[in-house]
HTML snippet that shows the backbone in 3Dmol.js (N, CA, C, O; Angstrom):
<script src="https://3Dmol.org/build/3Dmol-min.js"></script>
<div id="view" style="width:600px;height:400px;position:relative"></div>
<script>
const pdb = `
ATOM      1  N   UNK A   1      90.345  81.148 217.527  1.00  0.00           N
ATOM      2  CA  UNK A   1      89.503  80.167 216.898  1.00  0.00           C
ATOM      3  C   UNK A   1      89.927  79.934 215.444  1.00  0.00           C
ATOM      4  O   UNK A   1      90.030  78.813 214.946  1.00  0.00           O
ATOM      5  N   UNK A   2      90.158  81.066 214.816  1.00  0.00           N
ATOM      6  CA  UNK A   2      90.627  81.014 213.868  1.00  0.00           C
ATOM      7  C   UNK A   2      92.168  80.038 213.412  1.00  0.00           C
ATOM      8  O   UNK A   2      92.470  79.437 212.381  1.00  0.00           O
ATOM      9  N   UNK A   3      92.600  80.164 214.203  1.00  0.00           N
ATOM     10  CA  UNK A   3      94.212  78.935 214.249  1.00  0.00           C
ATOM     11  C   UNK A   3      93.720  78.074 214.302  1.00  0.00           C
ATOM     12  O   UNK A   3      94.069  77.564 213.237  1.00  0.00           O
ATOM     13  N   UNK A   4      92.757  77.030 214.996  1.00  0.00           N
ATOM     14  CA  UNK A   4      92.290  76.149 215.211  1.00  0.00           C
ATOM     15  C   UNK A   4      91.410  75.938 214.244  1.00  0.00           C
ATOM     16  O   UNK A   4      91.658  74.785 213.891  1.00  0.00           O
ATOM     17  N   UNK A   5      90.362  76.413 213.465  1.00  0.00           N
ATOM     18  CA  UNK A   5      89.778  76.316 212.054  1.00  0.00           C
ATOM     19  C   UNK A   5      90.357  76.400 211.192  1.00  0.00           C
ATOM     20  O   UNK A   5      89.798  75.996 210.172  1.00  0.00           O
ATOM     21  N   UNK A   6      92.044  77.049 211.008  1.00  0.00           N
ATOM     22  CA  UNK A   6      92.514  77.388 209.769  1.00  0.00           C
ATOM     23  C   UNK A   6      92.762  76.785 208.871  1.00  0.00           C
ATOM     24  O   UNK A   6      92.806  75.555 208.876  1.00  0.00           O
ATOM     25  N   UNK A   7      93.025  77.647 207.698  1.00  0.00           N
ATOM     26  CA  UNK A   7      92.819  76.136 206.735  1.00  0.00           C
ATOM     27  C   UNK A   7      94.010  75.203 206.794  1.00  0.00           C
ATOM     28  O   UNK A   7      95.039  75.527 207.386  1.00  0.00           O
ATOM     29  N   UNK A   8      93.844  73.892 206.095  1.00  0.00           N
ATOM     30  CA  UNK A   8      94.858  73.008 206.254  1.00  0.00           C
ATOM     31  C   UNK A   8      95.222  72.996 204.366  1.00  0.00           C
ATOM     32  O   UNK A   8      94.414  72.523 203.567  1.00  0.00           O
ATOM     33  N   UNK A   9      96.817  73.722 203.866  1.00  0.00           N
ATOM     34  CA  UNK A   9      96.974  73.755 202.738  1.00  0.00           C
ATOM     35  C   UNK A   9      97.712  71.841 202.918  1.00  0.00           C
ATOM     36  O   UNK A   9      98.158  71.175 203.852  1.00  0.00           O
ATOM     37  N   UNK A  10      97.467  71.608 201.403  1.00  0.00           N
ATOM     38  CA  UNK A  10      98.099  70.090 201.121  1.00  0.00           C
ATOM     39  C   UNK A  10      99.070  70.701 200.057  1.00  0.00           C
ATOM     40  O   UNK A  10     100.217  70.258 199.996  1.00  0.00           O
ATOM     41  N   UNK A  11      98.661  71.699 199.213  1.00  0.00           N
ATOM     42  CA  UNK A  11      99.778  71.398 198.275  1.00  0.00           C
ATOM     43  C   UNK A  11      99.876  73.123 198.092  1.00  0.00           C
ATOM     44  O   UNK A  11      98.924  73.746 198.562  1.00  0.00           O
ATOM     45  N   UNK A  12     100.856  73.829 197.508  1.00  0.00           N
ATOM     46  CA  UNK A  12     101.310  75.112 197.124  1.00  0.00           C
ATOM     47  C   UNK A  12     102.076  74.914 195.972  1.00  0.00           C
ATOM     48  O   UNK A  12     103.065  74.198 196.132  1.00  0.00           O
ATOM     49  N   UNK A  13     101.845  75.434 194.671  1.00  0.00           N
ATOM     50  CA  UNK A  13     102.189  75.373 193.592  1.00  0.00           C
ATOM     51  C   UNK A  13     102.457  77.019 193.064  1.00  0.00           C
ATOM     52  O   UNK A  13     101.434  77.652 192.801  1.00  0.00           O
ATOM     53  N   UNK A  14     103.669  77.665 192.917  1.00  0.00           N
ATOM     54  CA  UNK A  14     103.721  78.599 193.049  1.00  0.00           C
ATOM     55  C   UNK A  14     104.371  79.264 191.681  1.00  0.00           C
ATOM     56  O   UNK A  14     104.788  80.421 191.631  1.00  0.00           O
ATOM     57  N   UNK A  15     104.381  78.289 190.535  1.00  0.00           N
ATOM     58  CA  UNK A  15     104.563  78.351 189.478  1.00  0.00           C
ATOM     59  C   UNK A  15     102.750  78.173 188.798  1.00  0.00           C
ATOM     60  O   UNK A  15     102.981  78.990 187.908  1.00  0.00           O
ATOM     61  N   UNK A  16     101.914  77.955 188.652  1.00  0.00           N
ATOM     62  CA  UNK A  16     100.163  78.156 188.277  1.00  0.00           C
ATOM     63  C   UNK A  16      99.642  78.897 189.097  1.00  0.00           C
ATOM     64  O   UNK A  16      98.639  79.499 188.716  1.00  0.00           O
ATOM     65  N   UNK A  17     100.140  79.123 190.539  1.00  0.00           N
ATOM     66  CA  UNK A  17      99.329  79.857 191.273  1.00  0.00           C
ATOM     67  C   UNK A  17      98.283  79.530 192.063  1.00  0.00           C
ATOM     68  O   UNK A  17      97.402  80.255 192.526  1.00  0.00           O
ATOM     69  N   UNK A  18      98.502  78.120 192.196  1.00  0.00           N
ATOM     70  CA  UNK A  18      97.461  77.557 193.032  1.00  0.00           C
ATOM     71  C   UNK A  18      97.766  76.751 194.470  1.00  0.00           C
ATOM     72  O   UNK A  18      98.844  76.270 194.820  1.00  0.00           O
ATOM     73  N   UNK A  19      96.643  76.747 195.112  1.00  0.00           N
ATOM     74  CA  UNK A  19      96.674  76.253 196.343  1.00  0.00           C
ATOM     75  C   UNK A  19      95.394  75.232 196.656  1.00  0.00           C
ATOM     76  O   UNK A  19      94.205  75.445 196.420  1.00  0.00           O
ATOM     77  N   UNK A  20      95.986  74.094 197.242  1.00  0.00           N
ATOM     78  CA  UNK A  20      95.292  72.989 197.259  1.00  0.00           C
ATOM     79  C   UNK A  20      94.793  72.724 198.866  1.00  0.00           C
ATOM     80  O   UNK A  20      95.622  72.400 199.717  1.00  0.00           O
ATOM     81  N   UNK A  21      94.101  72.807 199.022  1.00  0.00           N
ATOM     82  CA  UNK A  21      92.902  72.970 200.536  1.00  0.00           C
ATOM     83  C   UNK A  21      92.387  71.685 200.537  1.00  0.00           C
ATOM     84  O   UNK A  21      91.848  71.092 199.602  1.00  0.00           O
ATOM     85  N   UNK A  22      92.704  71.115 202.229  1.00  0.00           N
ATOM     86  CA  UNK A  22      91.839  70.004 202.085  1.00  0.00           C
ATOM     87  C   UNK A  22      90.207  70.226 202.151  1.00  0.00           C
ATOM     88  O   UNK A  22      89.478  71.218 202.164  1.00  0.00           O
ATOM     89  N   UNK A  23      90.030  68.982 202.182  1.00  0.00           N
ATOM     90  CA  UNK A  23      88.482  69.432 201.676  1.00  0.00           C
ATOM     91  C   UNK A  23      87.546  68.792 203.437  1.00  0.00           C
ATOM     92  O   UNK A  23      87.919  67.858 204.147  1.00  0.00           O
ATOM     93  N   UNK A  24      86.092  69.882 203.698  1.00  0.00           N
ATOM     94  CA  UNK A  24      85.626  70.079 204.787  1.00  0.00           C
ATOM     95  C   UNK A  24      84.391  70.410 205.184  1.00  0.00           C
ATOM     96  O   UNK A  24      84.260  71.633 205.134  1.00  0.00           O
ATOM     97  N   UNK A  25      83.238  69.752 205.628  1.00  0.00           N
ATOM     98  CA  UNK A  25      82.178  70.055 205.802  1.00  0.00           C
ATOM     99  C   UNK A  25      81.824  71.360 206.974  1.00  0.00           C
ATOM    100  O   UNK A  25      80.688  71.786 207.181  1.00  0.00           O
ATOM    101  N   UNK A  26      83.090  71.863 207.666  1.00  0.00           N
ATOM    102  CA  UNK A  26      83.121  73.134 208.583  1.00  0.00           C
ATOM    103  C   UNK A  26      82.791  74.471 207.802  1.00  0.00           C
ATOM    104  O   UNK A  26      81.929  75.236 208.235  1.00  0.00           O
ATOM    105  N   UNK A  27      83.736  74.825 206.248  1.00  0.00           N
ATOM    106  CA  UNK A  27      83.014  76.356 206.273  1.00  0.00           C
ATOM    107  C   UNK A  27      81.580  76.433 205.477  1.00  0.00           C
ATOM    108  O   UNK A  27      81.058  77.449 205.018  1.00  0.00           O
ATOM    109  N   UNK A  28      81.099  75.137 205.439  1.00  0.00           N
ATOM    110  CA  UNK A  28      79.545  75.249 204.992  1.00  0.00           C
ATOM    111  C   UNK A  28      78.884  75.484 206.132  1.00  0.00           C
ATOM    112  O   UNK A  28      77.966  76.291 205.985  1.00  0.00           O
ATOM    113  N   UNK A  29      79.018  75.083 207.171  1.00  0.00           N
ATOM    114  CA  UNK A  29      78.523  75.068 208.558  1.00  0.00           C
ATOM    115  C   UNK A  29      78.777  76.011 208.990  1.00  0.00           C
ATOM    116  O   UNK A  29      77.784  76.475 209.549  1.00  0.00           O
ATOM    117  N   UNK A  30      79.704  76.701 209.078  1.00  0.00           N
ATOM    118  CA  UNK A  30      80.169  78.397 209.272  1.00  0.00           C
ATOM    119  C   UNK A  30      79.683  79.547 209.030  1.00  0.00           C
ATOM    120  O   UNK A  30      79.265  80.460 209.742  1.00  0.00           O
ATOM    121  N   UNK A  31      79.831  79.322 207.494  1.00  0.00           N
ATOM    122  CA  UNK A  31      78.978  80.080 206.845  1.00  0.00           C
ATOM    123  C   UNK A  31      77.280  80.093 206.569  1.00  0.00           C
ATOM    124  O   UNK A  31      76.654  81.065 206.148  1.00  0.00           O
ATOM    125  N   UNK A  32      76.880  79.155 206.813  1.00  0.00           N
ATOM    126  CA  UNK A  32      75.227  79.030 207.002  1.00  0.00           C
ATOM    127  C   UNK A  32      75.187  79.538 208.550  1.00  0.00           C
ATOM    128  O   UNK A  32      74.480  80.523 208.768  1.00  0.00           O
ATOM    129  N   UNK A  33      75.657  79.142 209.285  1.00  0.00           N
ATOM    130  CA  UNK A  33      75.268  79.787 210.660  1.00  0.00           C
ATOM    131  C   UNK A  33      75.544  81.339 211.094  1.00  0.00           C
ATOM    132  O   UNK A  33      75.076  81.930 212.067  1.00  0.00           O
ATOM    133  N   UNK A  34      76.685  81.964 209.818  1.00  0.00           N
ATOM    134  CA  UNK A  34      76.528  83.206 210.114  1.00  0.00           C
ATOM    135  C   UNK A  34      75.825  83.937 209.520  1.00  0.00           C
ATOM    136  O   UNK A  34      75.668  85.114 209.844  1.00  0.00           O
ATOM    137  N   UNK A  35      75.112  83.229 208.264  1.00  0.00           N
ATOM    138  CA  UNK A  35      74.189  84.108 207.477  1.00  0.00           C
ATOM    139  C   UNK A  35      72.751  83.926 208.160  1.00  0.00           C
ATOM    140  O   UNK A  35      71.899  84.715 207.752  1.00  0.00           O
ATOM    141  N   UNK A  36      72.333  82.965 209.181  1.00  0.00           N
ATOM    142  CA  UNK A  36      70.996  82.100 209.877  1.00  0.00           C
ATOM    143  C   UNK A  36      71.167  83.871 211.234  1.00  0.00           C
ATOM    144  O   UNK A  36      70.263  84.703 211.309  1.00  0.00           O
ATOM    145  N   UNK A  37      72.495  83.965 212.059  1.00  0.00           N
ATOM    146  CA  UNK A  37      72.335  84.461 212.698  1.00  0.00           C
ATOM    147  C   UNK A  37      72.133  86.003 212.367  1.00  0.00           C
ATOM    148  O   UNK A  37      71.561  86.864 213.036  1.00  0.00           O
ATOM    149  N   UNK A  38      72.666  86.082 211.344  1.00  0.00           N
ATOM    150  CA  UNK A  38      72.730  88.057 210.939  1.00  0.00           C
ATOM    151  C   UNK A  38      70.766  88.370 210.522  1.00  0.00           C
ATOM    152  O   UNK A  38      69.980  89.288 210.759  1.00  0.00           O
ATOM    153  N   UNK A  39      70.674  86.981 209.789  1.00  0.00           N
ATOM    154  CA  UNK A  39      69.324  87.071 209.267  1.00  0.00           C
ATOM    155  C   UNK A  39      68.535  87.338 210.483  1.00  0.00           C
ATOM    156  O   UNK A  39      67.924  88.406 210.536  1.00  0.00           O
ATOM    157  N   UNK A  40      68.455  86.368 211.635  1.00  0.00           N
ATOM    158  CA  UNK A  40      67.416  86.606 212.796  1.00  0.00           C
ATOM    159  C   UNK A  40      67.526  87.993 213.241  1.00  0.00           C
ATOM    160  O   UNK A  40      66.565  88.760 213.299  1.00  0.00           O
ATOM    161  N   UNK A  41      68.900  88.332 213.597  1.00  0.00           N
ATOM    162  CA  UNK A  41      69.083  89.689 214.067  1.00  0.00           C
ATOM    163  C   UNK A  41      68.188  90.730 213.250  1.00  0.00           C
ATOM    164  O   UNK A  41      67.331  91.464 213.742  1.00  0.00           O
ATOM    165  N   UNK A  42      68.507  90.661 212.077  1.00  0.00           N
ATOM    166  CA  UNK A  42      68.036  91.800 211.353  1.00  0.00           C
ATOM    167  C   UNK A  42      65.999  91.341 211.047  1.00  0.00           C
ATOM    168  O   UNK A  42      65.355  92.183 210.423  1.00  0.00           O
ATOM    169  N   UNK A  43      65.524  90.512 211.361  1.00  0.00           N
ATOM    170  CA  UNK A  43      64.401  89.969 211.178  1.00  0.00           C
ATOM    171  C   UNK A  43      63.909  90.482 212.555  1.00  0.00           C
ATOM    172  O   UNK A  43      62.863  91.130 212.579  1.00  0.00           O
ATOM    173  N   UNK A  44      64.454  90.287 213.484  1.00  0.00           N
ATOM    174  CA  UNK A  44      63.536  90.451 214.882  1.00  0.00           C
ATOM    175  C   UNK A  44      63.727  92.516 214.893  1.00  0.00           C
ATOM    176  O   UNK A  44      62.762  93.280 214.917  1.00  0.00           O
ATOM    177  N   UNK A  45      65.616  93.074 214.860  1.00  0.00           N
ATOM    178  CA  UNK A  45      64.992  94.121 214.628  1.00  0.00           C
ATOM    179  C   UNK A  45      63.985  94.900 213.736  1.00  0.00           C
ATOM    180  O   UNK A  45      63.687  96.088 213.851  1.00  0.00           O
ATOM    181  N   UNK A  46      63.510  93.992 212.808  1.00  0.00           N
ATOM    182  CA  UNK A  46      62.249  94.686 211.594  1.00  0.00           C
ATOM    183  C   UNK A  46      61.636  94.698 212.794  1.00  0.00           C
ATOM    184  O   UNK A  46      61.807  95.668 213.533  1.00  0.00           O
ATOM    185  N   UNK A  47      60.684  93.442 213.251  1.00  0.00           N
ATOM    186  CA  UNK A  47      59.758  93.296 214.073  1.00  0.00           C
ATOM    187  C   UNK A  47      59.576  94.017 215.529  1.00  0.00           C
ATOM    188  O   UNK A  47      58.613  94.519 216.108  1.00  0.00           O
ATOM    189  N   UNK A  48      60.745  93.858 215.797  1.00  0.00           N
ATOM    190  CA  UNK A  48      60.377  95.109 217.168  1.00  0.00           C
ATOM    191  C   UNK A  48      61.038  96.139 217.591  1.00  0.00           C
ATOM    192  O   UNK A  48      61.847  96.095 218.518  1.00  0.00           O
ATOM    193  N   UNK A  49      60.720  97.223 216.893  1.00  0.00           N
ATOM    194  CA  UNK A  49      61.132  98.604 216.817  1.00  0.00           C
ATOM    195  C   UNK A  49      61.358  99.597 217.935  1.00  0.00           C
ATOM    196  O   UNK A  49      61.797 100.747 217.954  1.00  0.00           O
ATOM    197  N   UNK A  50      60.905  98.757 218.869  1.00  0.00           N
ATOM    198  CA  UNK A  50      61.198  99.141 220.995  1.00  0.00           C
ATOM    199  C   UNK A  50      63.164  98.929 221.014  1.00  0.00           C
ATOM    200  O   UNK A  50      64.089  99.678 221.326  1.00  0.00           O
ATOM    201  N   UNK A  51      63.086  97.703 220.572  1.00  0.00           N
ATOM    202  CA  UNK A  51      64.241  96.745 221.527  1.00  0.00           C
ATOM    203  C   UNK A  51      65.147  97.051 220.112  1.00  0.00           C
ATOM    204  O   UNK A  51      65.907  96.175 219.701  1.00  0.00           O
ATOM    205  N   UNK A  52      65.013  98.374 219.384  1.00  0.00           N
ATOM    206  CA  UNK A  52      66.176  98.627 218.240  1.00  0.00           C
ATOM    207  C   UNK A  52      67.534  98.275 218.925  1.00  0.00           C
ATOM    208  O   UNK A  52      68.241  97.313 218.625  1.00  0.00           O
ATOM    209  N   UNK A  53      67.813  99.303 219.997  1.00  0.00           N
ATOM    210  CA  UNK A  53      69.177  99.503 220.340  1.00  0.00           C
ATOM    211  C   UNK A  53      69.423  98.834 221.079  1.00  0.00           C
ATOM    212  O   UNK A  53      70.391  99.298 221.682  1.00  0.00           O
ATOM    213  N   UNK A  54      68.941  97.315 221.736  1.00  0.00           N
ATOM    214  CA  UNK A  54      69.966  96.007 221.501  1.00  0.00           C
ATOM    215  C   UNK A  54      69.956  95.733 220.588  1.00  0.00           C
ATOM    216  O   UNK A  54      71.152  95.462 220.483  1.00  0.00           O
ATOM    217  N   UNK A  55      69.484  95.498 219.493  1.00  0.00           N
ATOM    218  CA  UNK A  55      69.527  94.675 218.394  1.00  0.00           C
ATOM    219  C   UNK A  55      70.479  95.076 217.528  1.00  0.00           C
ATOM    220  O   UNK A  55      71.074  94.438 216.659  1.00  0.00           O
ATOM    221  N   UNK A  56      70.548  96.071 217.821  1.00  0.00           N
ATOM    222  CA  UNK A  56      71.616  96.601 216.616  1.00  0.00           C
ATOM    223  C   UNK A  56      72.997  96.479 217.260  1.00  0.00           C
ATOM    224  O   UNK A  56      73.984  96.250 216.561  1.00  0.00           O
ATOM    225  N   UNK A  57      73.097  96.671 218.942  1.00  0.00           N
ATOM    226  CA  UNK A  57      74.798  96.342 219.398  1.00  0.00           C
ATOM    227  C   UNK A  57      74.552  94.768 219.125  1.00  0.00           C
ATOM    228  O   UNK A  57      75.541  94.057 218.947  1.00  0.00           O
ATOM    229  N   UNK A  58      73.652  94.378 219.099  1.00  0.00           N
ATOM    230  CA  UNK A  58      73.725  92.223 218.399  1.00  0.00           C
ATOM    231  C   UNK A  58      74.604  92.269 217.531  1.00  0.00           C
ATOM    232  O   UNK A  58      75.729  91.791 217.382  1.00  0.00           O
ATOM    233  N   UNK A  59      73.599  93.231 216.705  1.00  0.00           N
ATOM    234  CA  UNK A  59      73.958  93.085 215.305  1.00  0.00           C
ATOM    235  C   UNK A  59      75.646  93.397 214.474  1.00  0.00           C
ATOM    236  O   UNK A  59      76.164  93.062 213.409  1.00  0.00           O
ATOM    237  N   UNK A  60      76.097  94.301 215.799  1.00  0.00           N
ATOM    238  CA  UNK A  60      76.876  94.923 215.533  1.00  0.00           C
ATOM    239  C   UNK A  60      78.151  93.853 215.732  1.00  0.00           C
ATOM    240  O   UNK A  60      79.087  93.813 214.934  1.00  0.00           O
ATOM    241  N   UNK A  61      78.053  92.997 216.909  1.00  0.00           N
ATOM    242  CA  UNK A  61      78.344  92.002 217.476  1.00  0.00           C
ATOM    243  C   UNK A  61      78.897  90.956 216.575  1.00  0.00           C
ATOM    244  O   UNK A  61      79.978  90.500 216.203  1.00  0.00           O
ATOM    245  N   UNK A  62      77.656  90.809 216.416  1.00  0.00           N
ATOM    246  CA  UNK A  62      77.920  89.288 215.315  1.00  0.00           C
ATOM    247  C   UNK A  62      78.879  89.715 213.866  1.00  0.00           C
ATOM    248  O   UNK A  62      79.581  88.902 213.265  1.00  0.00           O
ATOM    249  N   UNK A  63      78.742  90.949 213.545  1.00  0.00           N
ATOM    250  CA  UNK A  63      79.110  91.328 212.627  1.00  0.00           C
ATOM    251  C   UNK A  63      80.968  91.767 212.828  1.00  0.00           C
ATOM    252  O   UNK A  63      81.759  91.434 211.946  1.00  0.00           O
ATOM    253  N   UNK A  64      81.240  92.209 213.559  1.00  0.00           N
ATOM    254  CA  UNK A  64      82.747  92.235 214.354  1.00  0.00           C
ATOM    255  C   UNK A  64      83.147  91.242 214.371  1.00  0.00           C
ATOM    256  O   UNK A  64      84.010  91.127 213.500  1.00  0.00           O
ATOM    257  N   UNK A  65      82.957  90.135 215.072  1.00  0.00           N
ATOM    258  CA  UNK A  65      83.158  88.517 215.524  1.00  0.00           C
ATOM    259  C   UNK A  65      83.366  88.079 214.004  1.00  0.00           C
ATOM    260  O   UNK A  65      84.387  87.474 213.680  1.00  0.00           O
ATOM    261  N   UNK A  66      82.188  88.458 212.912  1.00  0.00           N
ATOM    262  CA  UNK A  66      82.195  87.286 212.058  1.00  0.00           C
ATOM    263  C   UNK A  66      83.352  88.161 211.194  1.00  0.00           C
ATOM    264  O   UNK A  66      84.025  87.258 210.696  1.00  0.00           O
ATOM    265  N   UNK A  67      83.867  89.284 210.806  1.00  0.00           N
ATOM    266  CA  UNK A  67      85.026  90.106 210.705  1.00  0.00           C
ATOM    267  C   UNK A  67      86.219  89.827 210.873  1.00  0.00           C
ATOM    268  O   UNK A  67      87.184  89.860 210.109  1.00  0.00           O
ATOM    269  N   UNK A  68      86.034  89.383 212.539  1.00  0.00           N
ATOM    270  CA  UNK A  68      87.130  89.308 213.125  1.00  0.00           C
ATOM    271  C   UNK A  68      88.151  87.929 213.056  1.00  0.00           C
ATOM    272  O   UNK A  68      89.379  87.872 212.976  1.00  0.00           O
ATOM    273  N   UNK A  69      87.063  86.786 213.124  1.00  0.00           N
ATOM    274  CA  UNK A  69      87.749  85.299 212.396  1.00  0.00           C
ATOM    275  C   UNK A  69      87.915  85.331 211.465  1.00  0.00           C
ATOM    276  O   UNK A  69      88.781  84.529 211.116  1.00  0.00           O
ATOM    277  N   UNK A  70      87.328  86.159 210.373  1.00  0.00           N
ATOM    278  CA  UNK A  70      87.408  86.075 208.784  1.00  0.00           C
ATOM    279  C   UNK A  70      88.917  86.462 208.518  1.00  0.00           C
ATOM    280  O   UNK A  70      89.676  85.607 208.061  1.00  0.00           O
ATOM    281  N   UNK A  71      89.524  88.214 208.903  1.00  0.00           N
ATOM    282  CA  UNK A  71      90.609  88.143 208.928  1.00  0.00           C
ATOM    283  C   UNK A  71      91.426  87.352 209.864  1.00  0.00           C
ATOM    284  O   UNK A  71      92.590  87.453 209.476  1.00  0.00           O
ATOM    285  N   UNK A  72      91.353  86.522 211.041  1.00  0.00           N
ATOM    286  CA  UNK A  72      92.269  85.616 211.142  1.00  0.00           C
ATOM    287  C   UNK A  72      92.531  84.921 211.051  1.00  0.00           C
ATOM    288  O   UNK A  72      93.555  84.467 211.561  1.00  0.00           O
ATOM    289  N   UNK A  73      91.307  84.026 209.892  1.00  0.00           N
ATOM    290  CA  UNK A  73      91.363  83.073 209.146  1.00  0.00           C
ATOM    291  C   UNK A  73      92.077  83.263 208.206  1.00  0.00           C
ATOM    292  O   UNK A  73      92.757  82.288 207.886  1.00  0.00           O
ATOM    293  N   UNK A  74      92.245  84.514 207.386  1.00  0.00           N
ATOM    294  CA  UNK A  74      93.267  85.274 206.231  1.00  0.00           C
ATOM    295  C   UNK A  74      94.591  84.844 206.724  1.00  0.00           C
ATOM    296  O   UNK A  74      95.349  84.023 206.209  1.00  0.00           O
ATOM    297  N   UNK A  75      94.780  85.683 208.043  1.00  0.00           N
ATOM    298  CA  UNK A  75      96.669  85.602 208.961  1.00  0.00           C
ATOM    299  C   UNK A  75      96.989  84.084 208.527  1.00  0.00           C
ATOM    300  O   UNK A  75      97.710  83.746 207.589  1.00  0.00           O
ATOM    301  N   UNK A  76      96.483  83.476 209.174  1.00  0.00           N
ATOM    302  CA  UNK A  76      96.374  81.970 209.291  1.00  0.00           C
ATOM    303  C   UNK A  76      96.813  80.911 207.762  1.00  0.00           C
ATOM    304  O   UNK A  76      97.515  79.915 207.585  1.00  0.00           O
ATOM    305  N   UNK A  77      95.920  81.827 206.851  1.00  0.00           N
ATOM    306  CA  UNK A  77      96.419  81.044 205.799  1.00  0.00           C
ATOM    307  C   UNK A  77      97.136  81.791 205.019  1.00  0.00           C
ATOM    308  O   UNK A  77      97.282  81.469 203.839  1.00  0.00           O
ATOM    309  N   UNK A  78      97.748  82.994 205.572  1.00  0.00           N
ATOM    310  CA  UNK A  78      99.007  83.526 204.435  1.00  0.00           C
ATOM    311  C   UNK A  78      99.974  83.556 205.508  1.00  0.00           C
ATOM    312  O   UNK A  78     100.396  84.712 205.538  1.00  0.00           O
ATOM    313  N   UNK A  79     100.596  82.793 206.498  1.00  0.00           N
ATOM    314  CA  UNK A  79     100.969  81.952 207.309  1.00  0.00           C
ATOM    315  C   UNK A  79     101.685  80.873 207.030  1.00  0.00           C
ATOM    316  O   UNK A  79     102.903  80.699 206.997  1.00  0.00           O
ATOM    317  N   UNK A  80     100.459  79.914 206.760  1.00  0.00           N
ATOM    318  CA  UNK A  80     100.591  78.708 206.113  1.00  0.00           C
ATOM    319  C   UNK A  80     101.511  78.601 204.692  1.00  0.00           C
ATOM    320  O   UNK A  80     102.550  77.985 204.455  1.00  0.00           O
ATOM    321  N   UNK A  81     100.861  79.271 204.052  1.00  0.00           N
ATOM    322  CA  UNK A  81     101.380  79.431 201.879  1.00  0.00           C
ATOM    323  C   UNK A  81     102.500  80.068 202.393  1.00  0.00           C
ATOM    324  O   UNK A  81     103.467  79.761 201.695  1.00  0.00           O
ATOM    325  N   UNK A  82     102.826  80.848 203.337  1.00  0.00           N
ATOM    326  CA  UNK A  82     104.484  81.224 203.419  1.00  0.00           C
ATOM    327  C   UNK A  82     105.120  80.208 203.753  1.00  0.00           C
ATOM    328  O   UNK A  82     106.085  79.975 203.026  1.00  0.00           O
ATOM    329  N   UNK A  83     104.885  79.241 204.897  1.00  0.00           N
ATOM    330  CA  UNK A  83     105.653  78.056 205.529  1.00  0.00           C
ATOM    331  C   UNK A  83     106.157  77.098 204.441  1.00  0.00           C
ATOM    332  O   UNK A  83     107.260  76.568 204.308  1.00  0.00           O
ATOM    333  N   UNK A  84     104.600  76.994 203.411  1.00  0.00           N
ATOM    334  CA  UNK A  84     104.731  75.969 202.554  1.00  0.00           C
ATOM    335  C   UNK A  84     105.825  76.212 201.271  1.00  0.00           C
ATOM    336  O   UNK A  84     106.287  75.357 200.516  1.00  0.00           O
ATOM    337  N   UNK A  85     106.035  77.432 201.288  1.00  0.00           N
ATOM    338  CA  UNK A  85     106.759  78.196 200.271  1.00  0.00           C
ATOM    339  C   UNK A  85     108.657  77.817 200.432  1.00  0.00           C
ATOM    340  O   UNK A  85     109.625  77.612 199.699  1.00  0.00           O
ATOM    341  N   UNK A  86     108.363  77.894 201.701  1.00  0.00           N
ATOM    342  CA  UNK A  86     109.951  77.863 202.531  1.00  0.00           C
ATOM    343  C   UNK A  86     110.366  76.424 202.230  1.00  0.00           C
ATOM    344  O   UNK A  86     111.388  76.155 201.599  1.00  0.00           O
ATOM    345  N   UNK A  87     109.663  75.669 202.633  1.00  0.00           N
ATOM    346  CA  UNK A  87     109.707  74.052 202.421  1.00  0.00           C
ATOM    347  C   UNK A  87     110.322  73.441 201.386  1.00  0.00           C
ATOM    348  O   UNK A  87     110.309  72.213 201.298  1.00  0.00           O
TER     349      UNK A  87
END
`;
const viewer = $3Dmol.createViewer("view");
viewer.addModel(pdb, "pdb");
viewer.setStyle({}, {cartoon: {color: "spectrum"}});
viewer.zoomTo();
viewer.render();
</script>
């Protein structure tokens, strides 16, 4: 998923040190939906102290997953700034 979300560099400037990202209404949407879902998780386990130990492999869940694109969103774009480098 992460290849397919990754970022899209436009420019690599490797004399200032900067990198130019197009611009995207996806990691606002990303990121609100993973902070909406960690929140419920951890809100319902307050509330029901029976059903801890699903909630916490949820929790554990969402938290791996959201880990797990994060670094291959990283691969992805030091990937990219290498390609662009070569160019």
């Amino acid at each position: 998923m992460a290849v397919a979300t990754g970022p899209r560099l436009l420019a690599v400037d490797r004399s200032k040190g900067l990198v130019t990202l197009s611009g995207s209404v996806f990691p606002l949407i990303r990121n609100v939906t993973v902070f909406v879902v960690q929140y419920a998780v951890a809100v319902a386990a307050a509330r029901h102290l029976d059903g801890q130990r699903v909630l916490a492999i949820a929790g554990r869940a969402v938290s791996g997953a959201t880990a797990g694109y994060f670094i291959g969103w990283s691969i992805v774009f030091l990937i990219r700034y290498r390609k662009a480098g070569a160019a």
